[in-house]
TORVEX-318288 format. One record per atom (N, C-alpha, C): residue in three letters; chain; atom name; z, y, x. Coordinates in steps of 0.001 Angstrom, whole numbers. Layout:
BEGIN
+------+-------+------+---------+---------+---------+
! resn ! chain ! name !      zz !      yy !      xx !
+------+-------+------+---------+---------+---------+
!  Ala !     A !   CA !       Z !       Y !       X !
...
+------+-------+------+---------+---------+---------+
% end
This chain:
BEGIN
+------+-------+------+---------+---------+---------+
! resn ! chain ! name !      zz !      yy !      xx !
+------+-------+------+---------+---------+---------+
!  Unk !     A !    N !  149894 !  -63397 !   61093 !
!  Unk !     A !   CA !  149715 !  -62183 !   60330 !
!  Unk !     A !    C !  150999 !  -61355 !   60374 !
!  Unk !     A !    N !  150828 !  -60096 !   60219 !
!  Unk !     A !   CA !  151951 !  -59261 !   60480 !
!  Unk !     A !    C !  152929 !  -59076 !   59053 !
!  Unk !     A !    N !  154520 !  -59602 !   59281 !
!  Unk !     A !   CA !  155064 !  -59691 !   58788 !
!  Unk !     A !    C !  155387 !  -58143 !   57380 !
!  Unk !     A !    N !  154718 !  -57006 !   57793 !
!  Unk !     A !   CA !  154710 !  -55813 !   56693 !
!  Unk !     A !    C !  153340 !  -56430 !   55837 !
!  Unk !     A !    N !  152327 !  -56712 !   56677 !
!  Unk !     A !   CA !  150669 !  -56858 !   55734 !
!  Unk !     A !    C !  151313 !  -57653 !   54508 !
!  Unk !     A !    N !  152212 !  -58789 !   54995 !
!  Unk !     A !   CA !  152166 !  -59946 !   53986 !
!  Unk !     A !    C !  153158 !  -59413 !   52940 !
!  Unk !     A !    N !  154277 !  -59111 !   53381 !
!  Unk !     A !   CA !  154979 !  -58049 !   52453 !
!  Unk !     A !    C !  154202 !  -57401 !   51299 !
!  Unk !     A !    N !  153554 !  -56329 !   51694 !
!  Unk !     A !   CA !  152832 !  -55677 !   51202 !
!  Unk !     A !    C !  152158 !  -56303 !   49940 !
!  Unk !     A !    N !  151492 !  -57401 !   50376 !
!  Unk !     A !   CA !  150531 !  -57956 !   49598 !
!  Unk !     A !    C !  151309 !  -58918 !   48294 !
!  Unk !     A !    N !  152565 !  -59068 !   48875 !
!  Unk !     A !   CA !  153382 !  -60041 !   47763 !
!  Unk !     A !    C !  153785 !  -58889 !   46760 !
!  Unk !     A !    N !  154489 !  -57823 !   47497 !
!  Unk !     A !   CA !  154460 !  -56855 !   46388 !
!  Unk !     A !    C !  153775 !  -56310 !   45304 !
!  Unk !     A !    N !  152662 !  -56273 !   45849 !
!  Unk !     A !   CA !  151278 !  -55488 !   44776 !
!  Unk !     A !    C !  151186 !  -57178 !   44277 !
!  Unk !     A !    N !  150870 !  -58581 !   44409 !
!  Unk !     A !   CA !  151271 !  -59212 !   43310 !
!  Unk !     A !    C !  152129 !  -59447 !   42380 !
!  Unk !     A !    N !  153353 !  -59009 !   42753 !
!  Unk !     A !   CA !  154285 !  -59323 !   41822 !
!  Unk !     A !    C !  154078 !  -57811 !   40974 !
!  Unk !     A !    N !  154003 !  -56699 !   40961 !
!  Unk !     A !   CA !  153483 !  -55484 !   40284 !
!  Unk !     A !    C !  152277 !  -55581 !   39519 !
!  Unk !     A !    N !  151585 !  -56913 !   39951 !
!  Unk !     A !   CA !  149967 !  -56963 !   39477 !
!  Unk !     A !    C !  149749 !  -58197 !   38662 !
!  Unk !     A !    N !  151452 !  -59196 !   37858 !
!  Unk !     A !   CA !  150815 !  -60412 !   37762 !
!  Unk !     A !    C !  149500 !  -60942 !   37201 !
!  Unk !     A !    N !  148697 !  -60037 !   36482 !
!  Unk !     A !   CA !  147192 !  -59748 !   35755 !
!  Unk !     A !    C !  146408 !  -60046 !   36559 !
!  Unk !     A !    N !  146527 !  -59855 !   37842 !
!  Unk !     A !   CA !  145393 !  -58998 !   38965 !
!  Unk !     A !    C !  145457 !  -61202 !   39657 !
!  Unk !     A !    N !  144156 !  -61471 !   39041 !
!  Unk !     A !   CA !  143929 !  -63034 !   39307 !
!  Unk !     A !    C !  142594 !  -63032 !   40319 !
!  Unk !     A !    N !  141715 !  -62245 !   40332 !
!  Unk !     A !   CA !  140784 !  -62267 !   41681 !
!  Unk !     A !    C !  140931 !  -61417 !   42289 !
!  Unk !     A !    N !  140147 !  -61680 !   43711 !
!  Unk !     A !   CA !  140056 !  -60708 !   44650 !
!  Unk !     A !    C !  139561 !  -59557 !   44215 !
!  Unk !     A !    N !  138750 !  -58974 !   43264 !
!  Unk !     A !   CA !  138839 !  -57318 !   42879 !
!  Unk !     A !    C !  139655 !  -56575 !   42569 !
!  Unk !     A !    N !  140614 !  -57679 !   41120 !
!  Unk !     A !   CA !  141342 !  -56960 !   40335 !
!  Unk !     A !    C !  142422 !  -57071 !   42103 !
!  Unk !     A !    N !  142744 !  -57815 !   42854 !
!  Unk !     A !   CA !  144128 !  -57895 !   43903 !
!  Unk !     A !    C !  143734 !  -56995 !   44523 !
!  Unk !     A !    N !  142583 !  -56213 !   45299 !
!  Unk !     A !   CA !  141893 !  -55271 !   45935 !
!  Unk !     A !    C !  142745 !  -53848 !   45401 !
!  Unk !     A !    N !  141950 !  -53740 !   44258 !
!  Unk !     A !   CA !  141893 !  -52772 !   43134 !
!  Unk !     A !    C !  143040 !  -52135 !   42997 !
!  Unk !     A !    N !  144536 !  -52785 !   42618 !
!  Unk !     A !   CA !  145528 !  -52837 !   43011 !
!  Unk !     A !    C !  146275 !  -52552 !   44373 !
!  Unk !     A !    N !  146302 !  -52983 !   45364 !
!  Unk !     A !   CA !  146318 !  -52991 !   46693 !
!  Unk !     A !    C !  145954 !  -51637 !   46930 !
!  Unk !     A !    N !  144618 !  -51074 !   46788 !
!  Unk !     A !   CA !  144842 !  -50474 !   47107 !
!  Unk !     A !    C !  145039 !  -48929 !   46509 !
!  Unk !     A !    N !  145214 !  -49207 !   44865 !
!  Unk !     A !   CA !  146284 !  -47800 !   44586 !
!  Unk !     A !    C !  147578 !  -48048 !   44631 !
!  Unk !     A !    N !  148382 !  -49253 !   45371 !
!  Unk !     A !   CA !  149674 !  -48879 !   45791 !
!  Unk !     A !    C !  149364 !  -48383 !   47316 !
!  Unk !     A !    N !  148225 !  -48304 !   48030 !
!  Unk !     A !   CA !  148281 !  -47883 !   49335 !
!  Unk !     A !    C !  148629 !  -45713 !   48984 !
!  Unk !     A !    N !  147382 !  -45798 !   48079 !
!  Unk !     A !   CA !  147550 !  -44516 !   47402 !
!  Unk !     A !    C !  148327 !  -43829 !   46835 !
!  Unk !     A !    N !  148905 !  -44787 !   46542 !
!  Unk !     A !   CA !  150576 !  -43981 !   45560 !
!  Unk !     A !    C !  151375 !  -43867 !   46532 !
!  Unk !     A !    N !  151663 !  -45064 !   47767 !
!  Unk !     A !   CA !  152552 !  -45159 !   48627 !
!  Unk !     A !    C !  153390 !  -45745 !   48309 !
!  Unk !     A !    N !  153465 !  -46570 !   47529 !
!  Unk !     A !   CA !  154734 !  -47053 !   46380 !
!  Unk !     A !    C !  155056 !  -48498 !   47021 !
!  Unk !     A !    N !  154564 !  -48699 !   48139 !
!  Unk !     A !   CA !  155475 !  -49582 !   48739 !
!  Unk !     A !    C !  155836 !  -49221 !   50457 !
!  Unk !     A !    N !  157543 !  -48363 !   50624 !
!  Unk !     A !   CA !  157933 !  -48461 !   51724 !
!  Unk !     A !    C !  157250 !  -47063 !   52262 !
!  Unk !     A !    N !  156852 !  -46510 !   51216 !
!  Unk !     A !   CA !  155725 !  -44995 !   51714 !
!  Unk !     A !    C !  155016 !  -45339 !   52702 !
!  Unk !     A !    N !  154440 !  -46600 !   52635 !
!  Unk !     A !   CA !  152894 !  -46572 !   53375 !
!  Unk !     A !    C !  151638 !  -46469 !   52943 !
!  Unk !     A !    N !  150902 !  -45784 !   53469 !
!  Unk !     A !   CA !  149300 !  -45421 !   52855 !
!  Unk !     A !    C !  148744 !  -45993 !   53866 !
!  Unk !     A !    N !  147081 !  -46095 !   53425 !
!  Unk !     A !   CA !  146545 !  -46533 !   53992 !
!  Unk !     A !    C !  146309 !  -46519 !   55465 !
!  Unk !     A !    N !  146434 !  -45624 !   56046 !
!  Unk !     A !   CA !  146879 !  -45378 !   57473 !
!  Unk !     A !    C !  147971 !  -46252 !   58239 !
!  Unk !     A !    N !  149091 !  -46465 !   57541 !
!  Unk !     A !   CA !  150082 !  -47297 !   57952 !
!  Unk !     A !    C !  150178 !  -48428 !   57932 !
!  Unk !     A !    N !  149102 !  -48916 !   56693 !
!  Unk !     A !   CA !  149070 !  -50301 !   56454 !
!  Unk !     A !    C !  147687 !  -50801 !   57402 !
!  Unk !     A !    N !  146845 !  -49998 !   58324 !
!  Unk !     A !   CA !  146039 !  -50480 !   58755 !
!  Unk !     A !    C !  146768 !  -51270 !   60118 !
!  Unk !     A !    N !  147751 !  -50078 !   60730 !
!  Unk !     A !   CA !  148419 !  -50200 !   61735 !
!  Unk !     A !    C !  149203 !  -51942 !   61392 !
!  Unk !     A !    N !  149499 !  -51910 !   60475 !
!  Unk !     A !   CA !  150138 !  -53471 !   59475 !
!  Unk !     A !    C !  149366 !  -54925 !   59822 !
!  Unk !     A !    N !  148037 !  -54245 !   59970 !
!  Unk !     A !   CA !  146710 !  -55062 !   59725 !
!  Unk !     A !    C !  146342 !  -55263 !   58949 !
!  Unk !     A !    N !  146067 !  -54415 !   58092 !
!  Unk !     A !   CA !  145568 !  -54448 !   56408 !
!  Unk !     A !    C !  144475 !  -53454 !   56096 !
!  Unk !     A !    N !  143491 !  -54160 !   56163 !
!  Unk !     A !   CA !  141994 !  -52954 !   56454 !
!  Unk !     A !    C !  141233 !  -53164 !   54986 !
!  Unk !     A !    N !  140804 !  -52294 !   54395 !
!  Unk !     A !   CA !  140512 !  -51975 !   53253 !
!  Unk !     A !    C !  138682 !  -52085 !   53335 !
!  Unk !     A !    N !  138605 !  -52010 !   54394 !
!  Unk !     A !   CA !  136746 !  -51958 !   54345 !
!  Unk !     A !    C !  136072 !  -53347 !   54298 !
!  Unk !     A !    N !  135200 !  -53420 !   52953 !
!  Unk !     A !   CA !  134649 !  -53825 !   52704 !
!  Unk !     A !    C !  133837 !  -54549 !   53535 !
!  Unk !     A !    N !  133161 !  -54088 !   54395 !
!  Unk !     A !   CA !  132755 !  -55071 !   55537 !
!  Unk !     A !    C !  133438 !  -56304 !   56184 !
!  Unk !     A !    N !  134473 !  -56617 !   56005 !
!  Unk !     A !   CA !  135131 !  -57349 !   56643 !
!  Unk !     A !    C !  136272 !  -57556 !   55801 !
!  Unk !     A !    N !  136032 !  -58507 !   54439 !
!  Unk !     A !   CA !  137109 !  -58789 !   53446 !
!  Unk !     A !    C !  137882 !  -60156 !   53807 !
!  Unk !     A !    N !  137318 !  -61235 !   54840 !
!  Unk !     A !   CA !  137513 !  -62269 !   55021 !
!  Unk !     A !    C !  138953 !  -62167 !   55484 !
!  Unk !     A !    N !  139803 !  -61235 !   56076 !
!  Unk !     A !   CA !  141045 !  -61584 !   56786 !
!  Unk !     A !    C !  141693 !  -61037 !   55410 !
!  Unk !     A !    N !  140626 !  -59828 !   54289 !
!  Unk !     A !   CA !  142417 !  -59569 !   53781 !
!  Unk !     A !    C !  142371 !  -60784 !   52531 !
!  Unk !     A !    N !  141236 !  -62029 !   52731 !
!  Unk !     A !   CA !  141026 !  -62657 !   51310 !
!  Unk !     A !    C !  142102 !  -63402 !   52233 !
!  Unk !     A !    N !  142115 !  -64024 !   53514 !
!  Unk !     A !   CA !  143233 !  -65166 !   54041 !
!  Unk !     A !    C !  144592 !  -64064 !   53981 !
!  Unk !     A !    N !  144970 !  -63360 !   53771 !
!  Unk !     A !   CA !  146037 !  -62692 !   53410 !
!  Unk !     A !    C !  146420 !  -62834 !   52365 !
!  Unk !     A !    N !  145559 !  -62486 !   51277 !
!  Unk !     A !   CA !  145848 !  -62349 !   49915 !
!  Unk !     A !    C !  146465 !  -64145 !   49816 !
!  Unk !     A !    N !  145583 !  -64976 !   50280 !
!  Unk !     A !   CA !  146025 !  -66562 !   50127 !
!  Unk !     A !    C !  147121 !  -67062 !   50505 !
!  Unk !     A !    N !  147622 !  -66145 !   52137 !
!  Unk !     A !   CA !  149191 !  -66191 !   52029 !
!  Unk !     A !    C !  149817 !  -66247 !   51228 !
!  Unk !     A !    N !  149840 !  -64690 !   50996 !
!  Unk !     A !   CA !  150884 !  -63831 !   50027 !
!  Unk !     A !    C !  151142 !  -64945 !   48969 !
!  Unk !     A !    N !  150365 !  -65045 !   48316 !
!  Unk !     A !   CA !  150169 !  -66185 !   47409 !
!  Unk !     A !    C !  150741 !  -67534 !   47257 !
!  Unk !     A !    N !  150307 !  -68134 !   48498 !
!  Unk !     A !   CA !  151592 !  -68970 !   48841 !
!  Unk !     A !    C !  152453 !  -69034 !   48875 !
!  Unk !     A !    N !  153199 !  -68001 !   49692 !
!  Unk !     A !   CA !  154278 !  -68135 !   49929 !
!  Unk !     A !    C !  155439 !  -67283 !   48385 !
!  Unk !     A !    N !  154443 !  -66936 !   47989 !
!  Unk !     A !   CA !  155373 !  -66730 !   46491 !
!  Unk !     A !    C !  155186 !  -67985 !   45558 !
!  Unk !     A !    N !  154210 !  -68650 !   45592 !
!  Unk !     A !   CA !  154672 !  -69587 !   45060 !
!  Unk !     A !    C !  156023 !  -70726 !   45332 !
!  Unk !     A !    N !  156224 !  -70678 !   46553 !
!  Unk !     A !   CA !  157173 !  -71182 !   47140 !
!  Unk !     A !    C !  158389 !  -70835 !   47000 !
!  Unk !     A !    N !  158406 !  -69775 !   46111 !
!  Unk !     A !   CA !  159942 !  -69074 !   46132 !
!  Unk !     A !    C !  160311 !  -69546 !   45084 !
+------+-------+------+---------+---------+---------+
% end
C-alpha cells in the first residue's frame, strides 16, 4: 500500500479517536479529503495515493483502514 494512503488514514484516526467503524472512519476520511487538512490533498490526490472513496469497491480502503490501525497501535 502506498506509503501517503496509509499516512493519510492514521491521521484522520488520530483526529477521529470516536470514529470506531467503517462509516463513522469513512465519514471522516473523507471530510478531511474535503477540507484538505491533511498535506492539502483532496480527493483527487489521494486517489492518485490509492485511496478511492467509491463505494463500490470498499474492500481495499476497509484493508487500509486495518493497517492504519495497526500500525498505530504499534506505536
Amino acid at each position: 500500500m502506498n506509503k501517503i494512503a496509509v499516512e493519510f488514514v492514521r491521521f484522520v484516526l488520530e483526529q477521529n479517536p470516536n470514529a470506531a467503524d467503517f462509516v463513522a472512519i469513512y465519514d471522516a476520511m473523507s471530510r478531511a479529503a474535503c477540507a484538505r487538512s491533511f498535506h492539502n490533498l483532496g480527493h483527487e490526490e489521494l486517489a492518485m495515493a490509492g485511496i478511492s472513496f467509491s463505494l463500490l469497491d470498499t474492500s481495499k480502503l476497509e484493508d487500509l483502514i486495518a493497517q492504519a490501525q495497526k500500525m498505530r497501535m504499534a506505536d
